[in-house]
C-alpha positions as CSV (number, residue, x, y, z in Angstrom):
1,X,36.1,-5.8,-22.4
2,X,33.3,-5.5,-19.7
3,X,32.3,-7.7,-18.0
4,X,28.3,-8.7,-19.1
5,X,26.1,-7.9,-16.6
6,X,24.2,-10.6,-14.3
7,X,21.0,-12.1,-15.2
8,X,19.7,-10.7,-12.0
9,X,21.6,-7.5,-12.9
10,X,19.1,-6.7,-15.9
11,X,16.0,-7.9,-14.8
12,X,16.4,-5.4,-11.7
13,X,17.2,-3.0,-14.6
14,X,14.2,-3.4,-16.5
15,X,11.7,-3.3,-14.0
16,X,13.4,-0.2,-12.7
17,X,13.0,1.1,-16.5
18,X,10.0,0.2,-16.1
19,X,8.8,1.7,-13.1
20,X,10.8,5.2,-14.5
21,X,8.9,4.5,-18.3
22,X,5.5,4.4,-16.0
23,X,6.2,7.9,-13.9
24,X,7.2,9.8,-17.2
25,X,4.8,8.6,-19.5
26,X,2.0,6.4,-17.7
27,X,1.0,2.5,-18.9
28,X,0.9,3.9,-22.5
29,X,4.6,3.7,-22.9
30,X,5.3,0.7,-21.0
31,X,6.3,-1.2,-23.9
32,X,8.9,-3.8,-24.9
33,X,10.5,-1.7,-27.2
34,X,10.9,1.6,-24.9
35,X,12.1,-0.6,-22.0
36,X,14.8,-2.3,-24.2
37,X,15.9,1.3,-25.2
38,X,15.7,2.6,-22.1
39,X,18.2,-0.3,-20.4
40,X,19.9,-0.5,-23.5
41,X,19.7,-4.1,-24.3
42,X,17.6,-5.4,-27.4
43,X,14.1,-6.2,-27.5
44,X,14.8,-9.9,-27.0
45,X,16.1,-9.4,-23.5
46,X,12.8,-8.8,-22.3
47,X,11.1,-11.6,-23.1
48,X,14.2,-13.8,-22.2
49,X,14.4,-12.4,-18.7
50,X,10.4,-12.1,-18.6
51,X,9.2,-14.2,-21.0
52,X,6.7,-11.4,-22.1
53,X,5.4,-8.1,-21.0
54,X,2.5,-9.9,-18.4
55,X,5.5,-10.8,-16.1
56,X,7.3,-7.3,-16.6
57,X,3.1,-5.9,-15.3
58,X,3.7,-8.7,-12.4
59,X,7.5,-7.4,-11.4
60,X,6.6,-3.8,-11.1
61,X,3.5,-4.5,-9.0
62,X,5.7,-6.8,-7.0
63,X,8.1,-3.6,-6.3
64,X,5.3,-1.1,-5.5
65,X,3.9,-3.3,-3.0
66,X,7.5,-3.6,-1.8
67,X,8.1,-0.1,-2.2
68,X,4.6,0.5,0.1
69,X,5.9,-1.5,2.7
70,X,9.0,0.3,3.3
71,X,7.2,3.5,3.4
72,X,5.1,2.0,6.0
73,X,7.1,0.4,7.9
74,X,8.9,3.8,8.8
75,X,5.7,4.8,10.8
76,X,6.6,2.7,13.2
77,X,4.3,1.7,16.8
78,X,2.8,4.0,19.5
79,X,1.4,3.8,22.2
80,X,-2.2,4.5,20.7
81,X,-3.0,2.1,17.4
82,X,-5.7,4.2,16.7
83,X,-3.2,7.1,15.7
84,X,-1.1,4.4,14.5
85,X,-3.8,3.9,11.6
86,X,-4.2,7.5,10.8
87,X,-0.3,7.9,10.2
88,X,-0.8,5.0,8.2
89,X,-3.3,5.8,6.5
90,X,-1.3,9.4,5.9
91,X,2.0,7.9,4.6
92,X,-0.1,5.2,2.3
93,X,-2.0,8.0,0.7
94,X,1.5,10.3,0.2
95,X,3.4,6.9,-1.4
96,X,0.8,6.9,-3.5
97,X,0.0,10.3,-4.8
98,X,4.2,10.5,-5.5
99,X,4.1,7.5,-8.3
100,X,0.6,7.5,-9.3
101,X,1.1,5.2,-12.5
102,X,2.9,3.0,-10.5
103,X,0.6,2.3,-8.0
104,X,-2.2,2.4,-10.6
105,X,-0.6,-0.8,-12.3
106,X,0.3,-2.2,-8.7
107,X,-3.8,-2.3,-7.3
108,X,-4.9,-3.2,-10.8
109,X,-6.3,0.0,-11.7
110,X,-4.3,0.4,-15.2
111,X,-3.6,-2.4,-17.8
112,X,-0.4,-1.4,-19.8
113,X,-1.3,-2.9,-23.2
114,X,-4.1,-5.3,-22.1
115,X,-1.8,-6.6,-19.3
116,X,-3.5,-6.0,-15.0
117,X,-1.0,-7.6,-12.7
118,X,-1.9,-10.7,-11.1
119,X,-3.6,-10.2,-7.9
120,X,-4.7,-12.4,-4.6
121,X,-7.7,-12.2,-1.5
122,X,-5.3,-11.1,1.2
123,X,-7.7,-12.4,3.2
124,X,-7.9,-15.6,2.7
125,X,-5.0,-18.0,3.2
126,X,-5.0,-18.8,-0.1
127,X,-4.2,-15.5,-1.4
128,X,-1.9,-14.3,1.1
129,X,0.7,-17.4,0.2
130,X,0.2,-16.5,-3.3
131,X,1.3,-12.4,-3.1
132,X,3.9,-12.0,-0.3
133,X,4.6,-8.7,-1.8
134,X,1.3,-7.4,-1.6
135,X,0.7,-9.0,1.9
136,X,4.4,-7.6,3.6
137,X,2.4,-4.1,2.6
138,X,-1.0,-5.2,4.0
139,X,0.7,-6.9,6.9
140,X,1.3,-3.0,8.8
141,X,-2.4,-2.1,8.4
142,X,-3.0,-5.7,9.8
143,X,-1.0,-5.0,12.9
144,X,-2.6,-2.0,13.4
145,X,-5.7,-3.1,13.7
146,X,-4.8,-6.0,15.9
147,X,-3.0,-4.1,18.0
148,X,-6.1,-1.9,17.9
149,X,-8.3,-4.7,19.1
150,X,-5.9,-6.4,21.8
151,X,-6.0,-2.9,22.9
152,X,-9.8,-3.1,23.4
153,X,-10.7,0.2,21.1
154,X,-12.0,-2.1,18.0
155,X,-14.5,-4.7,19.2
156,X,-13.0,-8.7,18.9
157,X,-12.7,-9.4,15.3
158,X,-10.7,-11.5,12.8
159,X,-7.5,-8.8,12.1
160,X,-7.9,-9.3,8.3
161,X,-11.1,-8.6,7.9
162,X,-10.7,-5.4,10.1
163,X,-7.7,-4.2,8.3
164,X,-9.6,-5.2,4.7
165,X,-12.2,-2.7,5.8
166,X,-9.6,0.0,6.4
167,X,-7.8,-0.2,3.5
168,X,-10.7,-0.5,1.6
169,X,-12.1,2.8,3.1
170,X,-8.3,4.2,2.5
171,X,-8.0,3.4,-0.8
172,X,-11.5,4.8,-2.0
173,X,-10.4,8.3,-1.1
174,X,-6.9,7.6,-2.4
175,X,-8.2,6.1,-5.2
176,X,-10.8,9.5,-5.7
177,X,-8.6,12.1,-4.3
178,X,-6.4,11.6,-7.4
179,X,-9.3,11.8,-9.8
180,X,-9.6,15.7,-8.7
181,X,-12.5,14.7,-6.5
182,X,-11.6,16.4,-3.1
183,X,-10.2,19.6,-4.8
184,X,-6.7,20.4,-4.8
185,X,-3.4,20.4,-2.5
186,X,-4.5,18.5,0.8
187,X,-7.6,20.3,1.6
188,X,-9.7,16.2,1.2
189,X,-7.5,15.0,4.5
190,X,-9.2,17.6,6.9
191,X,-12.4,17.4,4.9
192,X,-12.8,14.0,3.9
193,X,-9.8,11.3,4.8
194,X,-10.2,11.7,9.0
195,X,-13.6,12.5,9.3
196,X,-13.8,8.6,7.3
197,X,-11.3,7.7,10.0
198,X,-13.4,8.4,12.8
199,X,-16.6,6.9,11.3
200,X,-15.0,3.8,10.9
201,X,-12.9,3.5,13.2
202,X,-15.8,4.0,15.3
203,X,-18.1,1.4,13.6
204,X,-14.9,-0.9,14.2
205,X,-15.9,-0.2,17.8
206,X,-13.7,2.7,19.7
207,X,-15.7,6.0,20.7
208,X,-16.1,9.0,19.3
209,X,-13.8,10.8,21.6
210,X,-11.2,9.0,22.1
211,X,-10.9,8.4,17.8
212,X,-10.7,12.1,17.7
213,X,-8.1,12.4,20.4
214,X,-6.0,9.9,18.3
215,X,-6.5,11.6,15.1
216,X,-5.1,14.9,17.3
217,X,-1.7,12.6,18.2
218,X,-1.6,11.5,14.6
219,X,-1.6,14.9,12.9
220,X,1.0,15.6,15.7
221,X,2.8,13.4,15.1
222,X,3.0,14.0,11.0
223,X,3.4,17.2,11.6
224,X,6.9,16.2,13.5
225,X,7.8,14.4,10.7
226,X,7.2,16.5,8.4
227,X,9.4,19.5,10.2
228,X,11.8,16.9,10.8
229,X,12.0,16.3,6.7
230,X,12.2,19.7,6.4
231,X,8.8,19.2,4.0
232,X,6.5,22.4,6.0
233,X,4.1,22.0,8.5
234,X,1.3,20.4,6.4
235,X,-1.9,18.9,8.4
C-alpha cells in the first residue's frame, strides 16, 4: 500500500494545481472541483486543507509574491542603484508577462469566483507584518531605492515611500502593457517603460544624465543576461 501523502504534501499540491489551473485556463477555472481533479484527491480535501477556496486565492498570491522575489533577487547589486532599478524593473515586468493570471490574482486584479486575495499597505508597519510574502518581493525595490539615496542620486527620503512610487509607476505599464496598450513584442520598454524611468527617477532627485547613463548599464547588462540564457539579444 502507499504510503498517504503528508498534509503539507497536498496543500503544496493544490496550490501548485492551482497556480497550473490559473496559466491554462485563467480565474474562471479555479474551482474546487477542477483542483480536486487535477491533484486527484476529492472535493473535500480542499476545504479540509483550506477550509474554502478564499484561502486557496490567499496561498497562490502567497507563492507569486514568493515566486517574484526569487526572480528578483537574481538581479542582484551594482555599483550604480540607478541601473539596479531598471533591471528591476526589467525582470519584474518579464515574471509577470510569463504567468499573467497568476499575477493577476496575486496584485488583486482578478477575483476567481468572487474571491481577491487578501492584501496589506507595504508601507506602513502594519501592513508589512501582515504580508511577509508580498513584502520579501517589495523588499528588492526597497533596497534599491535606499541604496539609491545613501548613494546621494535620489534626494533624502523615507525608502518605502520611494520604492511605493516606483513600483507604482512599474506596475501601471505592467499592468497596461498587457492590456495591448504599448503594441506588441517589447517595442513599450524603449518607448514607454525607460523613458518613465528617467522621469521619475529624476523627480526622485538624480539628473537627467546620469539616469540615462544608468539606463545604458542596465540594458547592458540585460542584454548579458539575456545572451548568457541563450534567450537573443532583446533591448
Amino acid at each position: 500500500m502507499s504510503p498517504k501523502p503528508r498534509a503539507n504534501d497536498v496543500k503544496e499540491r493544490l496550490v501548485e494545481a492551482a497556480i497550473r489551473l490559473l496559466d491554462d485556463g485563467g480565474p474562471e477555472t479555479l474551482q474546487a472541483r477542477k483542483l480536486a481533479a487535477e491533484v486527484g484527491v476529492s472535493t473535500m480535501a480542499v476545504y479540509t486543507h483550506f477550509g474554502g477556496m478564499a484561502a486557496v486565492v490567499d496561498e497562490v498570491a502567497r507563492a507569486g509574491f514568493l515566486r517574484l522575489s526569487a526572480a528578483l533577487a537574481g538581479v542582484g547589486e551594482s555599483a550604480d542603484p540607478v541601473a539596479d532599478i531598471f533591471s528591476l524593473a526589467r525582470t519584474y515586468r518579464q515574471t509577470v508577462a510569463e504567468q499573467p493570471n497568476l499575477y493577476a490574482v496575486t496584485f488583486g486584479q482578478s477575483a476567481p469566483g468572487g474571491k481577491r486575495a487578501t492584501l496589506s499597505d507595504l508601507t506602513t508597519e502594519e501592513g508589512r507584518e501582515a504580508a511577509q510574502e508580498g513584502l520579501e518581493a517589495f523588499e528588492h525595490i526597497v533596497r534599491a531605492a535606499e541604496r539609491a539615496i545613501e548613494a546621494g542620486r535620489f534626494r533624502p527620503a523615507d525608502k518605502y515611500q520611494a520604492a511605493a512610487q516606483l513600483w507604482s509607476a512599474l506596475h501601471g505599464f505592467v499592468t497596461l502593457e498587457a492590456s495591448g496598450h504599448f503594441g506588441p513584442g517589447e517595442q513599450g520598454i524603449e518607448h514607454i517603460l525607460i523613458p518613465l524611468g528617467i522621469t521619475l527617477a529624476v523627480g526622485l532627485g538624480d539628473t537627467v544624465d546620469r539616469a540615462e547613463r544608468s539606463t545604458e548599464a542596465a540594458k547592458a547588462a540585460w542584454r548579458a543576461k539575456t545572451r548568457n540564457a541563450g534567450q537573443g539579444e532583446n533591448d
